[in-house]
N, C-alpha and C positions, 0 to 999 in steps of 0.2 A: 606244866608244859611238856608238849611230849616229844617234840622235834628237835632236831640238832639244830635248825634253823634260827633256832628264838635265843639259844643261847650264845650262838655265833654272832648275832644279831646285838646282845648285847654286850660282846666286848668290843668291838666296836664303835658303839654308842661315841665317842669322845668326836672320832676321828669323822662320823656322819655329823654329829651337832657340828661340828667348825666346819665341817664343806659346807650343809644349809646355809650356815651364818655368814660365809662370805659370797656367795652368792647372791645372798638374799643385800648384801652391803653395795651389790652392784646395779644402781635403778635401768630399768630395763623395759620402758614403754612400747607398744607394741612399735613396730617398725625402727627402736633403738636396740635391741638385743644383742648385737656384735658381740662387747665386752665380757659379758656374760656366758655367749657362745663361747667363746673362745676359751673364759675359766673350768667350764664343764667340759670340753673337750681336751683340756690339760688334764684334767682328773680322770678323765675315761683312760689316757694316755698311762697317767702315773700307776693305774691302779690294773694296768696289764691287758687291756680289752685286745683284740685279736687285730682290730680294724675300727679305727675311729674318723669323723670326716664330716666335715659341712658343707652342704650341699648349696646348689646353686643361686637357693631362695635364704639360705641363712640357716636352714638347721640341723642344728648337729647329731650326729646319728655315731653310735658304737653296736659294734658286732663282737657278739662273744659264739664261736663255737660254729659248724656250717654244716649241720644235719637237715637233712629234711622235714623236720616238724618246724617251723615260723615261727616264733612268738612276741611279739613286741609289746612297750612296756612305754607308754607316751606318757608327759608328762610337757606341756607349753610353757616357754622362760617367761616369757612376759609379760608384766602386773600392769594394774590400773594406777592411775594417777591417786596421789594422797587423800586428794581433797583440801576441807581445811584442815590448817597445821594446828590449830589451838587444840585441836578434838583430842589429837595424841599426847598418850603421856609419855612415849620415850620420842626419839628420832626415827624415821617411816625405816630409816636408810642405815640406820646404827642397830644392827638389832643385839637387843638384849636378855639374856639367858637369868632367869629368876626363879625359884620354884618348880623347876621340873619344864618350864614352858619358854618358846623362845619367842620375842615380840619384834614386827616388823613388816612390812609390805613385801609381801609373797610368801610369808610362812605356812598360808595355807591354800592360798591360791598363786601361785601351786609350786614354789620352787618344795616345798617338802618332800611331795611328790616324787621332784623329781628327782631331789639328795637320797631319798628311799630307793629308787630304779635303781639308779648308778651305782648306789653300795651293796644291791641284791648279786649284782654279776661277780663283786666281790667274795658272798659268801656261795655263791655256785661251783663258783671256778679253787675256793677251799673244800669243799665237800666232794670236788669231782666231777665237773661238766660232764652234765648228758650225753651220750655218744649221740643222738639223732635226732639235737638239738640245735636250732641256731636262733638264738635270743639278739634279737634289735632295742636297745636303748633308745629314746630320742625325746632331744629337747626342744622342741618346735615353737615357731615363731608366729607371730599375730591374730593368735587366738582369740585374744579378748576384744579384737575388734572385727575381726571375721571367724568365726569357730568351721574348725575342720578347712581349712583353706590351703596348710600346710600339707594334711590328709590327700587332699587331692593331688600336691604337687608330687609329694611322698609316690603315691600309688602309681601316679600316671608318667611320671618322668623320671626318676629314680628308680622305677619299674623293683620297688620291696612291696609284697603282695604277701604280707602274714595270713599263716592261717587262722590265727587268735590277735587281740590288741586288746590289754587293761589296760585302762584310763585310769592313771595315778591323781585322779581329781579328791579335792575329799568328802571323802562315806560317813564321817566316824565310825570307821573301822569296819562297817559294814558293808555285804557285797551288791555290789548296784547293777541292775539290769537294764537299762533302759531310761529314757527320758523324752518328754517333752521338745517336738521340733519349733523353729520358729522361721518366722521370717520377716522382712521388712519391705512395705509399700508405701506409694503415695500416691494419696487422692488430690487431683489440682482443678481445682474450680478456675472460666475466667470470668471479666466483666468487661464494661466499659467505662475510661475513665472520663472524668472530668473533674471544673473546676469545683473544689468544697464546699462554696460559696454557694453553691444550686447542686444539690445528688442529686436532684430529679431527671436532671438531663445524663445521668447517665449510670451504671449499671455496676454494683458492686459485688465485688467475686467474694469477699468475706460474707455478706448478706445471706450469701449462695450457700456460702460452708455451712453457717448456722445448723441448719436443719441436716446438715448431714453428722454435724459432733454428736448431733442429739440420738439420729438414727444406729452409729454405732457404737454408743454407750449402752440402748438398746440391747442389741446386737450382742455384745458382751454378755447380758445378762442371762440371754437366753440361751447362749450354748450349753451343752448340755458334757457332764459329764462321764467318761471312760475309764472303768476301770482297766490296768490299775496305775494309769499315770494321771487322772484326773481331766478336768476340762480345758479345753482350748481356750486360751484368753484375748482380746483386742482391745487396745489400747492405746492413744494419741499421745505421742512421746515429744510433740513439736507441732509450731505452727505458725506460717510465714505469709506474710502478703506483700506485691509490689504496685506501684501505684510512681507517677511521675513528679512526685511529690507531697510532703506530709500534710499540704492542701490540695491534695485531690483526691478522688474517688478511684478505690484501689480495683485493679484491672486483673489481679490473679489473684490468688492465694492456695496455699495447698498444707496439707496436714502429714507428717510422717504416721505410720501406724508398726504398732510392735505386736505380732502375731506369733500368738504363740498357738500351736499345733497338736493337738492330742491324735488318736489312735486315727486312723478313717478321714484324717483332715488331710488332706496338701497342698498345693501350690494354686491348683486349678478350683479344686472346690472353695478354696480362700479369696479368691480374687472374683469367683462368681459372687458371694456373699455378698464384697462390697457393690458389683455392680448392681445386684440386684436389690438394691434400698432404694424405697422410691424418692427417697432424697437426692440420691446420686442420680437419677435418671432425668427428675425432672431438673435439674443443675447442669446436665448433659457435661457432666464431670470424668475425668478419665482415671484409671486405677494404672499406676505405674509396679512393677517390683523389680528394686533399684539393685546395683550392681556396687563389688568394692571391685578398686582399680586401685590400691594403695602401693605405691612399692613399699618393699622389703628391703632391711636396712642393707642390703646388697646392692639395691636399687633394681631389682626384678620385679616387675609386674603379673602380675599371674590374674585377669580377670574371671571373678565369679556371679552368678546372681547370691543375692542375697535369700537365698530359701535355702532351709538348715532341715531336712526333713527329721520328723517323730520316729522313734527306733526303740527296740525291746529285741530281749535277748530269750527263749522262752527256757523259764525254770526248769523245764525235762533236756534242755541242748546240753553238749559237751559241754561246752567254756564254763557254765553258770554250776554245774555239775562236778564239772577240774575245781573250779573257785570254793566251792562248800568243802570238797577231799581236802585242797588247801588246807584251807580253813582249819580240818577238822584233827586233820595231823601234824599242825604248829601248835593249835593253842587247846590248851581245853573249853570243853563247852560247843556249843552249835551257834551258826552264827546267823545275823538277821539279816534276809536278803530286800533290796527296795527300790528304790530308783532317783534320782536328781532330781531338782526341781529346777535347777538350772540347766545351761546348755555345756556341752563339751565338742573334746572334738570327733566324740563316738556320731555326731551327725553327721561324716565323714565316712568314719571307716566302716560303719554300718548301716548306715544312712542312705548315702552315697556306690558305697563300693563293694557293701558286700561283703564284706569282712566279718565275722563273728566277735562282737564286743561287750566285755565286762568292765566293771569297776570298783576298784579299793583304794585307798587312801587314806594318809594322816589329816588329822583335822576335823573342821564341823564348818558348814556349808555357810551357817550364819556369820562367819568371820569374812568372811567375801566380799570383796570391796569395802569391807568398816574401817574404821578407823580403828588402830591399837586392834590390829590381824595378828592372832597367834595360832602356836600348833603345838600339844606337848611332844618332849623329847618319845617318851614311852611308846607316842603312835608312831612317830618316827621308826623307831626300835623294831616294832609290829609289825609294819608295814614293808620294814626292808626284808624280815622274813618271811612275809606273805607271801613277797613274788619270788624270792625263790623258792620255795614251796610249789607256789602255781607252776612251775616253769618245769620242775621235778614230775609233778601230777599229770603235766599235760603230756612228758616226754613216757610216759605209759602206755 
């Protein structure tokens, strides 16, 4: 290793594995995050950050340092739901350190992440903050059930407008440029009801849907795909009908769809898609793209549409270029650069806003939402040097 960074990074080691762990011991559903905020803003507190503070929607943000180069270092607190409890072999909510590896829900999505951020300001502000540097920490709220949502509130009301943002999601260790947008519609057929006793006399909205599952299952098949995030997907994630009773003939029904976005696709070209299956037409069916209204455990409402646009960062830009230097002056060896297959909240800062965004992280993507979620300690380790590292590179 060639950096002062990896070895600061791991003496340390002790004191990051127990911040993860008790964090990760705090469950923290999207719009329950308080607790949690509040533990990482003790530790932003303890561990000397300049300026620490939760903002109006819930998330908490640390400032190390107030130069003119931006750099933020996100990382969202809160996890998905268990599932079932048999699947697990420890406690979601006890987590346990065995082998180098610690087990638990949000080990890798994504409190790791964000135990890594928080402890990099630590080894910054040891080696000597950047003079013309000001690094934002943040542990953002309801990601996992609207991504980038926090982003927008961030950028647009908080008025912190970085000029760089890694997404502390995880890479396995490697640097990520970009991902796959997505978004959320509904198709709603109606009919006419009546009694079940005789459908004939009257018109059923499920009947109607039929022919349009079929048409975008289709549809799916045929998209085509983009290098180098691959193809756009559609998919029927739900599906509901009402009717005046479980003896009558059902009068609506509508379909959720989970749209996922590749290069060249958006909000507009996607919702033309649907209308134009001659399923949907001849159904004279309507395409919705639905909206989150959730409050935040502060009880802020911040309404968004539900369209998460496709984003890529290009391998010749600064950030993807700072990240490789990273990279190439902590650890030995070159590192492999690639992209998410899931969403973050770079649909947001890059997406959205404009912001130049990368990605590194402890962990492997396939632990995400599983049951018995782990991260090892080592990426941990890595990762906490990475960004400082990044944050040295960029301040060049």
């Amino acid at each position: 290793m060639k950096n002062e960074f990896y070895a600061a990074a791991q003496a340390i080691e002790p004191q990051l594995t127990q911040f993860l762990r008790d964090i990760v011991a705090i469950p923290s559903l999207s719009s329950q995050e308080g607790d949690v905020a509040k533990r990482i803003q003790a530790e932003m507190e303890k561990l000397g950050y300049d300026e620490v503070f939760i903002d109006p929607q819930g998330n908490v943000i640390g400032r190390i340092g107030n130069g003119s180069k931006i750099v933020a270092l996100d990382g969202h607190i809160d996890v998905v739901d268990v599932g079932e409890l048999s699947n697990w072999n420890t406690d979601p909510f006890d987590p346990v350190l065995k082998d180098g590896v610690i087990y638990g829900r949000g080990t890798t999505d994504m409190k790791g992440g964000v135990a890594a951020s928080v402890y990099a300001g630590v080894l910054l502000k040891k080696a000597g903050f950047p003079e013309d540097v000001t690094l934002y920490v943040t542990g953002t709220v309801q990601e996992e059930d609207c991504d980038g949502l926090c982003w927008q509130y961030i950028f647009n009301e908080d008025k912190i407008r970085p000029d760089v943002v890694v997404i502390t999601e995880p890479t396995s260790l490697k640097i990520y440029r970009g991902q796959r947008g997505r978004m959320e519609m509904e198709v709603a057929t109606t009919g006419i009801s009546c009694h079940g006793s005789a459908p004939e006399r009257g018109v059923n909205a499920v009947y109607k849907m039929a022919d349009i599952i079929k048409d975008i299952e289709a549809l799916n098949e045929r998209l085509e795909p983009v290098d180098p995030l691959g193809k756009g997907t559609v998919t029927i994630s739900h599906i509901r009908s009402q009717s005046p009773s479980l003896c009558a003939v059902a009068d609506g029904c509508a379909i959720h769809l989970d749209r996922r976005l590749t290069l060249g696709e958006s909000e507009q070209t996607a919702v033309q898609e649907i209308l134009d299956l001659p399923s949907v037409k001849k159904a004279g069916a309507t395409v919705t793209v639905l909206e989150y209204d959730v409050p935040s455990y502060t009880g802020l409402v911040y309404p968004t549409k539900k369209y998460f646009p496709c984003w890529q960062t290009g391998e010749e830009e600064l950030p993807v270029q700072k990240a490789v230097e990273a990279y190439q002056s902590t650890f030995d060896g070159e590192p492999e650069v690639s992209h998410w297959t899931f969403s973050t909240n770079g649909v947001a800062t890059a997406g959205l806003c404009g912001i130049p965004t990368v990605g590194f992280g402890p962990g492997h993507e396939k632990f995400a939402h599983a049951p018995n979620e782990e991260v090892e300690v080592e990426h941990l380790v890595r990762s906490a040097a990475f960004y400082a590292g990044f944050v040295e590179a960029y301040s060049k």
